[in-house]
VEXPA-257904 format. One record per residue: residue number from 1; y, z, x of N, C-alpha, C, O, CB in turn; chain. Coordinates in nm, 3 decimals. Glycine has a CB too. Layout:
N
+------+---------+---------+---------+---------+---------+---------+---------+---------+---------+---------+---------+---------+---------+---------+---------+-------+
| resi |     n.Y |     n.Z |     n.X |    ca.Y |    ca.Z |    ca.X |     c.Y |     c.Z |     c.X |     o.Y |     o.Z |     o.X |    cb.Y |    cb.Z |    cb.X | chain |
+------+---------+---------+---------+---------+---------+---------+---------+---------+---------+---------+---------+---------+---------+---------+---------+-------+
|  NUM |       Y |       Z |       X |       Y |       Z |       X |       Y |       Z |       X |       Y |       Z |       X |       Y |       Z |       X |     A |
...
+------+---------+---------+---------+---------+---------+---------+---------+---------+---------+---------+---------+---------+---------+---------+---------+-------+
REM end
This chain:
112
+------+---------+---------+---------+---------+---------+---------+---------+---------+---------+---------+---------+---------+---------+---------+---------+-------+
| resi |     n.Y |     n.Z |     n.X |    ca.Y |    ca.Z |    ca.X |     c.Y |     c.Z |     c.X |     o.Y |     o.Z |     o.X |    cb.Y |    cb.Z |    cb.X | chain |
+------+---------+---------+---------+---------+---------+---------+---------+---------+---------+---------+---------+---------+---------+---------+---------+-------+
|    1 |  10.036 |   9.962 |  10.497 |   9.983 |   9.935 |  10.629 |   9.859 |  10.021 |  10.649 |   9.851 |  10.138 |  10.613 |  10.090 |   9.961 |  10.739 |     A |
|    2 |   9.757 |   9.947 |  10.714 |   9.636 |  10.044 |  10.721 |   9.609 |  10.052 |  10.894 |   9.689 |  10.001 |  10.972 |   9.484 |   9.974 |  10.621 |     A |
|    3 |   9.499 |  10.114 |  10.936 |   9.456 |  10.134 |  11.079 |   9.343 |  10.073 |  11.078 |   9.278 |  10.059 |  10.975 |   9.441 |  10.274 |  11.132 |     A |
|    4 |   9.292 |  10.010 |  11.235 |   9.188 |   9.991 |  11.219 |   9.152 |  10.072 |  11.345 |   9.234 |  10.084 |  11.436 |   9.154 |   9.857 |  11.195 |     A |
|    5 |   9.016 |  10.132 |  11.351 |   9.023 |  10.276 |  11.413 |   8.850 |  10.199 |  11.499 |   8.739 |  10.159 |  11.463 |   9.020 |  10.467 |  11.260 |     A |
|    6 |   8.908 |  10.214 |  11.591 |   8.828 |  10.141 |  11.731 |   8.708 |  10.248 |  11.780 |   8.738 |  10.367 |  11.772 |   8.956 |  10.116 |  11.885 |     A |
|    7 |   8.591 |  10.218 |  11.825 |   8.500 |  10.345 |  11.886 |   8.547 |  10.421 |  11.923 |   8.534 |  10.533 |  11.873 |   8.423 |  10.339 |  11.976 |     A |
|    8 |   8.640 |  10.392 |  12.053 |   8.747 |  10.501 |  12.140 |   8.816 |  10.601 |  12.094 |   8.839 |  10.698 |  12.167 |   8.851 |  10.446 |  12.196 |     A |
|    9 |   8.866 |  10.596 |  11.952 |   8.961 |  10.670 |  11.798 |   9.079 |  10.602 |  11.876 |   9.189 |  10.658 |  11.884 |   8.980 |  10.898 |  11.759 |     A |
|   10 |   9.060 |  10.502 |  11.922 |   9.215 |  10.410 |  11.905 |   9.268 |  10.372 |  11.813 |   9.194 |  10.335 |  11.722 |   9.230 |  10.301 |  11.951 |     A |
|   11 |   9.339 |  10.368 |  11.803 |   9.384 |  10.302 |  11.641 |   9.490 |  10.148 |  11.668 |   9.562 |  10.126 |  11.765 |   9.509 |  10.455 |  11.535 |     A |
|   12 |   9.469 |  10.069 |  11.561 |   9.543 |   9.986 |  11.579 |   9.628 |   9.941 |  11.447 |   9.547 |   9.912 |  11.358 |   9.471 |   9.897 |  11.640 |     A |
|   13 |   9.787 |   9.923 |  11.395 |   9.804 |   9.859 |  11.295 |   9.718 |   9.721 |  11.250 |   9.662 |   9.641 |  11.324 |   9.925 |   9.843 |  11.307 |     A |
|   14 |   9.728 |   9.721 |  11.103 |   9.665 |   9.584 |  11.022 |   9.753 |   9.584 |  10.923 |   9.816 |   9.685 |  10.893 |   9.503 |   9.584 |  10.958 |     A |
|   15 |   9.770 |   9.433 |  10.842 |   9.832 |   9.449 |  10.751 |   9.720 |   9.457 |  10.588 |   9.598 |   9.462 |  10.606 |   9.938 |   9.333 |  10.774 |     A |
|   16 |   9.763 |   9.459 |  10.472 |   9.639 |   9.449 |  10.382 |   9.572 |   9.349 |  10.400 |   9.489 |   9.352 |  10.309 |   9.659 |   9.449 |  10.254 |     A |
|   17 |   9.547 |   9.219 |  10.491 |   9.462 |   9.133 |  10.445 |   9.391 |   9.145 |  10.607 |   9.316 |   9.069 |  10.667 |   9.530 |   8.978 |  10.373 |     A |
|   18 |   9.441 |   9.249 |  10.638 |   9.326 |   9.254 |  10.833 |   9.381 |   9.174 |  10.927 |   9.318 |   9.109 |  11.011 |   9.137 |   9.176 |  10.842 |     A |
|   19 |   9.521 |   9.181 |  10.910 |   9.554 |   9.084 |  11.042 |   9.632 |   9.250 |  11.157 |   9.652 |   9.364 |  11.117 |   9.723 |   8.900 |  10.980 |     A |
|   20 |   9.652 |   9.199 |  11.276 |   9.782 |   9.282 |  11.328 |   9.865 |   9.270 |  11.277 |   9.903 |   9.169 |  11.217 |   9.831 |   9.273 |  11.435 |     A |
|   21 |   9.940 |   9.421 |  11.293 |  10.056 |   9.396 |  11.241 |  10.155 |   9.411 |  11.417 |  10.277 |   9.400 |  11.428 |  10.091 |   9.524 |  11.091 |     A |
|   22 |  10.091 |   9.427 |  11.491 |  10.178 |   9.401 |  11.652 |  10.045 |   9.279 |  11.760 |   9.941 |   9.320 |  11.810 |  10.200 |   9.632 |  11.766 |     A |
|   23 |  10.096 |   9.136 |  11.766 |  10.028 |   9.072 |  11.824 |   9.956 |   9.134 |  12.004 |   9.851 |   9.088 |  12.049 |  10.117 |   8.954 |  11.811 |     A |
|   24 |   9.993 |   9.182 |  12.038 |   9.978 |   9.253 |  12.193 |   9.882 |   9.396 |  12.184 |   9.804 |   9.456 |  12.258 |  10.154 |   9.303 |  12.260 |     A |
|   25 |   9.923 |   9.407 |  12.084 |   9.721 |   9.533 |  12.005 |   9.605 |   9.438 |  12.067 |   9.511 |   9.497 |  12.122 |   9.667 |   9.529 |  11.730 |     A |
|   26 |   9.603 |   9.282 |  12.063 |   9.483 |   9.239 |  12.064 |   9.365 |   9.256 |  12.184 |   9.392 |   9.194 |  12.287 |   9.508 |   9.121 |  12.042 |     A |
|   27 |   9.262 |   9.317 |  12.186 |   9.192 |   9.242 |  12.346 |   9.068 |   9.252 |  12.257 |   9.064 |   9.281 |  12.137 |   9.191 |   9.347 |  12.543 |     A |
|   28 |   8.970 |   9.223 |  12.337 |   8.853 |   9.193 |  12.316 |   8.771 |   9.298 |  12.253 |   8.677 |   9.270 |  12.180 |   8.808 |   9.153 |  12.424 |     A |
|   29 |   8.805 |   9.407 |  12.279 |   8.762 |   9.566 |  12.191 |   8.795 |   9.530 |  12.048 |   8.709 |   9.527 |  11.960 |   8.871 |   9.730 |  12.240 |     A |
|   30 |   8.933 |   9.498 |  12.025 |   8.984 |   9.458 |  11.876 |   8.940 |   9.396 |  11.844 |   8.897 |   9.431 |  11.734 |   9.084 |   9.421 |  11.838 |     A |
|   31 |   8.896 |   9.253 |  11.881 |   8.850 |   9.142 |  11.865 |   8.724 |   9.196 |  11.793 |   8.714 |   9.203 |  11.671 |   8.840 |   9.056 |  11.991 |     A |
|   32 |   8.622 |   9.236 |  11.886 |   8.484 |   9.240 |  11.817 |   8.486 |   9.356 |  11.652 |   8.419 |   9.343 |  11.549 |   8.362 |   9.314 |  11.961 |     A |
|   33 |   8.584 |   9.455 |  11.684 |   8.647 |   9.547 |  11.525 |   8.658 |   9.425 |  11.434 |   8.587 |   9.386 |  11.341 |   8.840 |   9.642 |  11.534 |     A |
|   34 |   8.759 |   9.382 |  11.486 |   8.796 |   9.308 |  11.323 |   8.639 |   9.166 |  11.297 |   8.612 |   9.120 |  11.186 |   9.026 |   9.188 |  11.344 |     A |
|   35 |   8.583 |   9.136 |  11.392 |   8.470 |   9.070 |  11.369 |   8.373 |   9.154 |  11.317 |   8.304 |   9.096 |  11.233 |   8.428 |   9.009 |  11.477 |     A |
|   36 |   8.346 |   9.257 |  11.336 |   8.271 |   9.362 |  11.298 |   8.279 |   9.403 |  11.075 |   8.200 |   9.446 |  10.991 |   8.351 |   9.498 |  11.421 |     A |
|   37 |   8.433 |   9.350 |  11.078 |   8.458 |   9.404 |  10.946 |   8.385 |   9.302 |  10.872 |   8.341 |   9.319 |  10.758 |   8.614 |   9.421 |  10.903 |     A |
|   38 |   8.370 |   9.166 |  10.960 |   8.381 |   9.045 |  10.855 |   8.189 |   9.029 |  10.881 |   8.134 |   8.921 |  10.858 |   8.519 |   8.870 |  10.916 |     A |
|   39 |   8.131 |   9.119 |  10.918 |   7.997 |   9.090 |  10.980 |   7.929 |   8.996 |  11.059 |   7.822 |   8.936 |  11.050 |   7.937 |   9.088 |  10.912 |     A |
|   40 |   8.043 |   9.004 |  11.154 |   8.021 |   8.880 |  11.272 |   7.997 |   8.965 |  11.383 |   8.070 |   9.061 |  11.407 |   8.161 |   8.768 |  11.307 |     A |
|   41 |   7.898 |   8.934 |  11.454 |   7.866 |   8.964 |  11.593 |   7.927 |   8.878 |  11.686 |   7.870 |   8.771 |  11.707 |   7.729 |   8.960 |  11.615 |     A |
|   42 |   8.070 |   8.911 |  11.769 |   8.046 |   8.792 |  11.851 |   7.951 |   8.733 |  11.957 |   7.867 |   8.803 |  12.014 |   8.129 |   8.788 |  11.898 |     A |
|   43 |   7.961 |   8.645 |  11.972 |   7.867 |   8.514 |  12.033 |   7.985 |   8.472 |  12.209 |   8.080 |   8.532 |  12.258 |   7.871 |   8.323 |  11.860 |     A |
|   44 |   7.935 |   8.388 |  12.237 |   8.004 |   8.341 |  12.347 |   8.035 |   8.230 |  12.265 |   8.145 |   8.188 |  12.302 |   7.933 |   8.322 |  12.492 |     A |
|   45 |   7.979 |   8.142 |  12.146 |   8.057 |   8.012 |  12.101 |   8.168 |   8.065 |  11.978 |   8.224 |   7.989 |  11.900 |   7.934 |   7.883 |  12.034 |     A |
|   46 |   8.182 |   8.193 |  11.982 |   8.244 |   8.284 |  11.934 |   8.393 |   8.281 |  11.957 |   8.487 |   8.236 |  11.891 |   8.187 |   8.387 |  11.973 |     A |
|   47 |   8.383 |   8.342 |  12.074 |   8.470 |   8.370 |  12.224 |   8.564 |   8.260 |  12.286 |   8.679 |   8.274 |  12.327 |   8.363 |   8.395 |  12.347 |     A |
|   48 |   8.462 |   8.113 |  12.283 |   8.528 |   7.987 |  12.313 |   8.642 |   7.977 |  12.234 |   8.754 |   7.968 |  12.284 |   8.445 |   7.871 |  12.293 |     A |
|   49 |   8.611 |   7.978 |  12.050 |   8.698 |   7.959 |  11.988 |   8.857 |   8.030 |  11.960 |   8.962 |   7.985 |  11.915 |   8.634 |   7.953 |  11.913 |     A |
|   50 |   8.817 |   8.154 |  12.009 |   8.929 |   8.295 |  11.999 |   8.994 |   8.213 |  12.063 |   9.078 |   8.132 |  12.024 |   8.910 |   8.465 |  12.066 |     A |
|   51 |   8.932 |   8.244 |  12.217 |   9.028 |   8.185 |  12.303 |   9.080 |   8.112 |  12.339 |   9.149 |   8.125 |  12.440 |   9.030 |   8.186 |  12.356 |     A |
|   52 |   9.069 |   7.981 |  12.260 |   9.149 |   7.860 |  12.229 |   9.252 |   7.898 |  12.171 |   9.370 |   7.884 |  12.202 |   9.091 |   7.763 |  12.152 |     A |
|   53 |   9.181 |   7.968 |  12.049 |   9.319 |   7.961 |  11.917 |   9.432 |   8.053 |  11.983 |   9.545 |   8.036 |  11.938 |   9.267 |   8.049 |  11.728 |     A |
|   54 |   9.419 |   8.138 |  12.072 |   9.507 |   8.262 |  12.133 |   9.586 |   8.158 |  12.223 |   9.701 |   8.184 |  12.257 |   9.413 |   8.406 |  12.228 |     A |
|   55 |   9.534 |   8.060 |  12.254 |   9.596 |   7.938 |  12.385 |   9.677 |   7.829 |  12.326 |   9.760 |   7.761 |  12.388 |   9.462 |   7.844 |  12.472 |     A |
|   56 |   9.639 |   7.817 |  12.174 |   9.733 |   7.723 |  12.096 |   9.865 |   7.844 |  12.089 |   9.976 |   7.836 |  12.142 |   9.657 |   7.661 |  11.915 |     A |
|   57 |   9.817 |   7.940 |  12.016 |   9.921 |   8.005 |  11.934 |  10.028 |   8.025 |  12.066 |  10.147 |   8.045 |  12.040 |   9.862 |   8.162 |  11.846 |     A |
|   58 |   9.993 |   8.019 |  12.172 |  10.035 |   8.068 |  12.300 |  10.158 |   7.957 |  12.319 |  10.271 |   7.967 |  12.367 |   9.904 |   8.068 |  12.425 |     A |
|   59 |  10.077 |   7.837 |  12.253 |  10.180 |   7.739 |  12.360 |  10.251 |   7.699 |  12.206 |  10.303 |   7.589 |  12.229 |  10.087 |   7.568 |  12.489 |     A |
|   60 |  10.269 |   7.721 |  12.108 |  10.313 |   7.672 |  11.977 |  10.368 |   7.771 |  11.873 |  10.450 |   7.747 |  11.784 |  10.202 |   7.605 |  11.918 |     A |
|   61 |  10.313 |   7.879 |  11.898 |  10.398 |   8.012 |  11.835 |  10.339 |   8.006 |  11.680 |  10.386 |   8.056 |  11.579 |  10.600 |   7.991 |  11.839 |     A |
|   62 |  10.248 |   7.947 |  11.694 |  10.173 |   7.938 |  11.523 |  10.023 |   7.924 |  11.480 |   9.984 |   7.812 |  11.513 |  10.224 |   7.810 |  11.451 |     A |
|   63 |   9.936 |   7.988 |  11.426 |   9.800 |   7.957 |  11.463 |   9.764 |   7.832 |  11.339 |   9.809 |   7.835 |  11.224 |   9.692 |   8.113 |  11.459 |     A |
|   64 |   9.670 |   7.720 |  11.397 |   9.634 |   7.632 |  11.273 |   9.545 |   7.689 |  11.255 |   9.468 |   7.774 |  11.301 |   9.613 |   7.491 |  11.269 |     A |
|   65 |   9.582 |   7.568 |  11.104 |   9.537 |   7.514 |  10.993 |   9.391 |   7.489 |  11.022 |   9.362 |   7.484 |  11.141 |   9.615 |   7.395 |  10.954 |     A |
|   66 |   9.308 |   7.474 |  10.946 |   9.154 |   7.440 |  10.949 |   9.147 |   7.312 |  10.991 |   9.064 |   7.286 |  11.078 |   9.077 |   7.452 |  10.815 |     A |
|   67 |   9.230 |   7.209 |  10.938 |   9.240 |   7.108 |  10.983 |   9.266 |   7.048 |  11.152 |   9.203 |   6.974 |  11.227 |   9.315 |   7.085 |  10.904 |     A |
|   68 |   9.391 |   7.125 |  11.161 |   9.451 |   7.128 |  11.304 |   9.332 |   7.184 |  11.381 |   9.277 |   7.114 |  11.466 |   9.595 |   7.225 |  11.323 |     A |
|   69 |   9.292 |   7.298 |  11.357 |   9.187 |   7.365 |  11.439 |   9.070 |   7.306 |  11.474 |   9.013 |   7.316 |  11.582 |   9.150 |   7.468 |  11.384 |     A |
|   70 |   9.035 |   7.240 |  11.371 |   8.883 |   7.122 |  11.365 |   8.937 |   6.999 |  11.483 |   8.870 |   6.960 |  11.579 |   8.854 |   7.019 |  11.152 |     A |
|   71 |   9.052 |   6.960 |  11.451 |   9.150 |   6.872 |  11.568 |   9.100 |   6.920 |  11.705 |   9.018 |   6.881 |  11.788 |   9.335 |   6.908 |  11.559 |     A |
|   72 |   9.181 |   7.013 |  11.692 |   9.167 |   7.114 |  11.832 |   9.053 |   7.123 |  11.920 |   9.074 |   7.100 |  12.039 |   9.176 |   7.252 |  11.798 |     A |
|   73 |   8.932 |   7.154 |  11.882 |   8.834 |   7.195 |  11.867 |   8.742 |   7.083 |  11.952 |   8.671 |   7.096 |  12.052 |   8.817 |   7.222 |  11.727 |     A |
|   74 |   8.778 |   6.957 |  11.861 |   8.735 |   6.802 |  11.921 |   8.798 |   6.784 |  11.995 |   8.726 |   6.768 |  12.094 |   8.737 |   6.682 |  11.854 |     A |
|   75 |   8.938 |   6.771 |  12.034 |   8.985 |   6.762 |  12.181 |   8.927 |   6.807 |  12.277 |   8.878 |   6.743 |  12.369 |   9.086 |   6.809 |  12.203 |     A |
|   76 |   8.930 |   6.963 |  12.257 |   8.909 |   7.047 |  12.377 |   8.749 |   7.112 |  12.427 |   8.727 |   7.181 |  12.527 |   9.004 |   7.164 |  12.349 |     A |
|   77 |   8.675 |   7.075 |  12.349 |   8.555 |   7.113 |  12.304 |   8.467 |   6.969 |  12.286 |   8.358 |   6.960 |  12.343 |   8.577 |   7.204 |  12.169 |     A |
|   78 |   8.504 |   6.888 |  12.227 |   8.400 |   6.752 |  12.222 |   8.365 |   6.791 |  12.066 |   8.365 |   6.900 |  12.009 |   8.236 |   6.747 |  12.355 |     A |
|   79 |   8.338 |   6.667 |  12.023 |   8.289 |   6.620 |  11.877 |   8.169 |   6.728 |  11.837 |   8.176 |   6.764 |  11.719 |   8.225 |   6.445 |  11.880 |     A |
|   80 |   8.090 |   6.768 |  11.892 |   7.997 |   6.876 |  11.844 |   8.062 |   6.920 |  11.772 |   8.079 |   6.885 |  11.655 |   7.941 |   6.971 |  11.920 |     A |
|   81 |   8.130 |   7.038 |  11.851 |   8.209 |   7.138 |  11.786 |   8.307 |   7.111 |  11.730 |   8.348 |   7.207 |  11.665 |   8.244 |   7.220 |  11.849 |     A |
|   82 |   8.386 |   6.999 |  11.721 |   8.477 |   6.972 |  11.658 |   8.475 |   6.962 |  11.502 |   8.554 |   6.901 |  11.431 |   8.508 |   6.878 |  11.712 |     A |
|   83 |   8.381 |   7.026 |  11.469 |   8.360 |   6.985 |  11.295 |   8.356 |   7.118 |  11.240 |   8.326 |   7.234 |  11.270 |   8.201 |   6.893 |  11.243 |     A |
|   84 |   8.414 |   7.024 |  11.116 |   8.412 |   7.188 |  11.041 |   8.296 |   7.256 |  10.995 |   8.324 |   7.371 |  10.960 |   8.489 |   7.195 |  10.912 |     A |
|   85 |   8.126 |   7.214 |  10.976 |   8.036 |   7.264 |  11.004 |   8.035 |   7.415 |  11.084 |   8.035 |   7.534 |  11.052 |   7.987 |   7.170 |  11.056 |     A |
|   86 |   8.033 |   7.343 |  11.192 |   8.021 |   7.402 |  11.357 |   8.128 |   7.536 |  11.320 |   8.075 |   7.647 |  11.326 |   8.098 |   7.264 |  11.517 |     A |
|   87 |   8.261 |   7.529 |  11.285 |   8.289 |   7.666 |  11.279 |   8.278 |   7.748 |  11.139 |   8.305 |   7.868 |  11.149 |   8.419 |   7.676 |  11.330 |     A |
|   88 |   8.249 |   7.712 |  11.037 |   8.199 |   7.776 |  10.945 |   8.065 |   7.862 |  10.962 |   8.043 |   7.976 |  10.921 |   8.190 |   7.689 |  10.860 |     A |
|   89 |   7.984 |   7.776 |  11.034 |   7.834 |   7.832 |  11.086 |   7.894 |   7.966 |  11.196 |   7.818 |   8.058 |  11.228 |   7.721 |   7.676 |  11.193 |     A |
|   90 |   8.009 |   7.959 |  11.235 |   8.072 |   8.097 |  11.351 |   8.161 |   8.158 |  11.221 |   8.127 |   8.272 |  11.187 |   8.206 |   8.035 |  11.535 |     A |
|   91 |   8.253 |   8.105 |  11.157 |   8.315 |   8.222 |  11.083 |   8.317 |   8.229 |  10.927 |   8.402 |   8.286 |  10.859 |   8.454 |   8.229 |  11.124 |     A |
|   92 |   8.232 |   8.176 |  10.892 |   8.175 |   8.127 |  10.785 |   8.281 |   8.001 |  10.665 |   8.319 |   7.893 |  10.710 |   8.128 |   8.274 |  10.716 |     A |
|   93 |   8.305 |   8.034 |  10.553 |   8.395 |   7.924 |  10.491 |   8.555 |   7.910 |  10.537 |   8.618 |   7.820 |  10.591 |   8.395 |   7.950 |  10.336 |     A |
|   94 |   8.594 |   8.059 |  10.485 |   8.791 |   8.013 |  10.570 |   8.799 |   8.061 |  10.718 |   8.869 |   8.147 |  10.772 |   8.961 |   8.126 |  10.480 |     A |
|   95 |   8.703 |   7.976 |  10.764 |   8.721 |   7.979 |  10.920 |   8.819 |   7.972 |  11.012 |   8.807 |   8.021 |  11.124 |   8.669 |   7.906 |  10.961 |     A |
|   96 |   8.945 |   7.898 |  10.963 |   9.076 |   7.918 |  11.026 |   9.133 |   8.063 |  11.010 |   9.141 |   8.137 |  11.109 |   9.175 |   7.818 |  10.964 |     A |
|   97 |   9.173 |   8.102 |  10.885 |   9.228 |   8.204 |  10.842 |   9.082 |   8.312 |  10.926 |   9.148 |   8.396 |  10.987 |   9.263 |   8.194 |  10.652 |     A |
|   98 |   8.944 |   8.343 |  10.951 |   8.877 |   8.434 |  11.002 |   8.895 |   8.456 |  11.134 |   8.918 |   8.568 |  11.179 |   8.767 |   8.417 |  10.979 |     A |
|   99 |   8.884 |   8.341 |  11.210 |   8.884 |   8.344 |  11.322 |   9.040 |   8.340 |  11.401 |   9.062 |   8.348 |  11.522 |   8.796 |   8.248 |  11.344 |     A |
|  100 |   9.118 |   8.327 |  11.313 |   9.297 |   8.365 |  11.347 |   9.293 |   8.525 |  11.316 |   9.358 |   8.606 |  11.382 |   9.440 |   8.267 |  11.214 |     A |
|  101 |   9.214 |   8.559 |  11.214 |   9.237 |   8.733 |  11.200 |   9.156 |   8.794 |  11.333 |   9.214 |   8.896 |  11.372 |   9.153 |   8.810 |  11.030 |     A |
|  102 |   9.077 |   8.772 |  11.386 |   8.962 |   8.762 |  11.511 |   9.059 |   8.780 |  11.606 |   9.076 |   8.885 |  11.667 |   8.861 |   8.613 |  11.536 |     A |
|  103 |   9.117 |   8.688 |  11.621 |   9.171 |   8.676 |  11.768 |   9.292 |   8.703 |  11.754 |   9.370 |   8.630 |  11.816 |   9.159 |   8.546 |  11.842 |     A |
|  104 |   9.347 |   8.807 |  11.673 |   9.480 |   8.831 |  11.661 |   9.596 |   8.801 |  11.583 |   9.692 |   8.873 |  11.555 |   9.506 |   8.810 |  11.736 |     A |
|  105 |   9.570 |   8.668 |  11.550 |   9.680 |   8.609 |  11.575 |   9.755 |   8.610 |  11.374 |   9.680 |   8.630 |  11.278 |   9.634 |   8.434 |  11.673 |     A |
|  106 |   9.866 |   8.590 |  11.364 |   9.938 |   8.571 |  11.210 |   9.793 |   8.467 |  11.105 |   9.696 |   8.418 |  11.163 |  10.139 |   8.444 |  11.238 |     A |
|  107 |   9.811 |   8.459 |  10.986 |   9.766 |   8.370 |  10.899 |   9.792 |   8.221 |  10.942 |   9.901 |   8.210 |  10.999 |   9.824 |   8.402 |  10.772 |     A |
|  108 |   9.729 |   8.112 |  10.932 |   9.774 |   8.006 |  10.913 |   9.849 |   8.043 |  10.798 |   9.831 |   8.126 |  10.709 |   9.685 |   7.904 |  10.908 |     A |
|  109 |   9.984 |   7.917 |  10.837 |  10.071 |   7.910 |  10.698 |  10.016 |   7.852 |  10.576 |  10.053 |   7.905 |  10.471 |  10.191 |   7.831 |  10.716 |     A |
|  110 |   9.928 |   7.746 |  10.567 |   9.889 |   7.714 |  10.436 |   9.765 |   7.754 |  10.416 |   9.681 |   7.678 |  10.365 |   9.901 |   7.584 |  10.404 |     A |
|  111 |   9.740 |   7.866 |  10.450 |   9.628 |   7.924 |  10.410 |   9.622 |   8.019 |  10.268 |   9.714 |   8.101 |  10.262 |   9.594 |   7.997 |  10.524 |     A |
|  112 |   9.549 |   8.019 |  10.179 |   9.583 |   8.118 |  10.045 |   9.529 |   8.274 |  10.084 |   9.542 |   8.366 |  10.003 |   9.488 |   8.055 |   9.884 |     A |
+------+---------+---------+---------+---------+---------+---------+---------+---------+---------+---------+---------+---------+---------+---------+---------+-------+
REM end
């Protein structure tokens, strides 16, 4: 288990691959840390996406899949953003699995 050690010298558990290891560590301080590791500045089209995926995992107890998420994305967001383009250009290629470590939340399950 490692720390991830916040401006403040907060510390927060991670597991080896940068996720939490306690979901309720997360806020927006964490958020921009673990974006910080992956050399992401957040954005506000950034922010949209967290806070979706924190609103799925919320109501489903599981964060998606790239697929599901690209789903998601077009529902709730409109076809722009609904592509997997659009969030690769925010979290670059394993954009599910980045932006689930971002906003807290477990691995997608079929993620490698």
């Amino acid at each position: 288990m490692a720390d991830l050690v916040l401006g403040c010298g907060r510390c927060v558990a991670v597991d080896e691959e940068g996720y939490l290891r306690r979901l309720d560590d997360w806020d927006e301080q964490v958020a921009a840390a673990l974006a910080a590791q992956q050399g992401i500045a957040l954005q506000a089209s950034h922010w949209e996406v967290l806070h979706l995926l924190r609103g799925f995992h919320e109501q489903y107890e599981m964060s998606p899949a790239s697929r599901a998420l690209v789903n998601l994305m077009k529902r709730q967001l409109g076809p722009d953003k609904g592509r997997s383009i659009y969030l690769m250009r925010l979290f670059g290629g394993s954009f599910a699995r980045t932006a689930s470590r971002i906003a807290g939340l477990p691995k997608p399950d079929n993620c490698l």
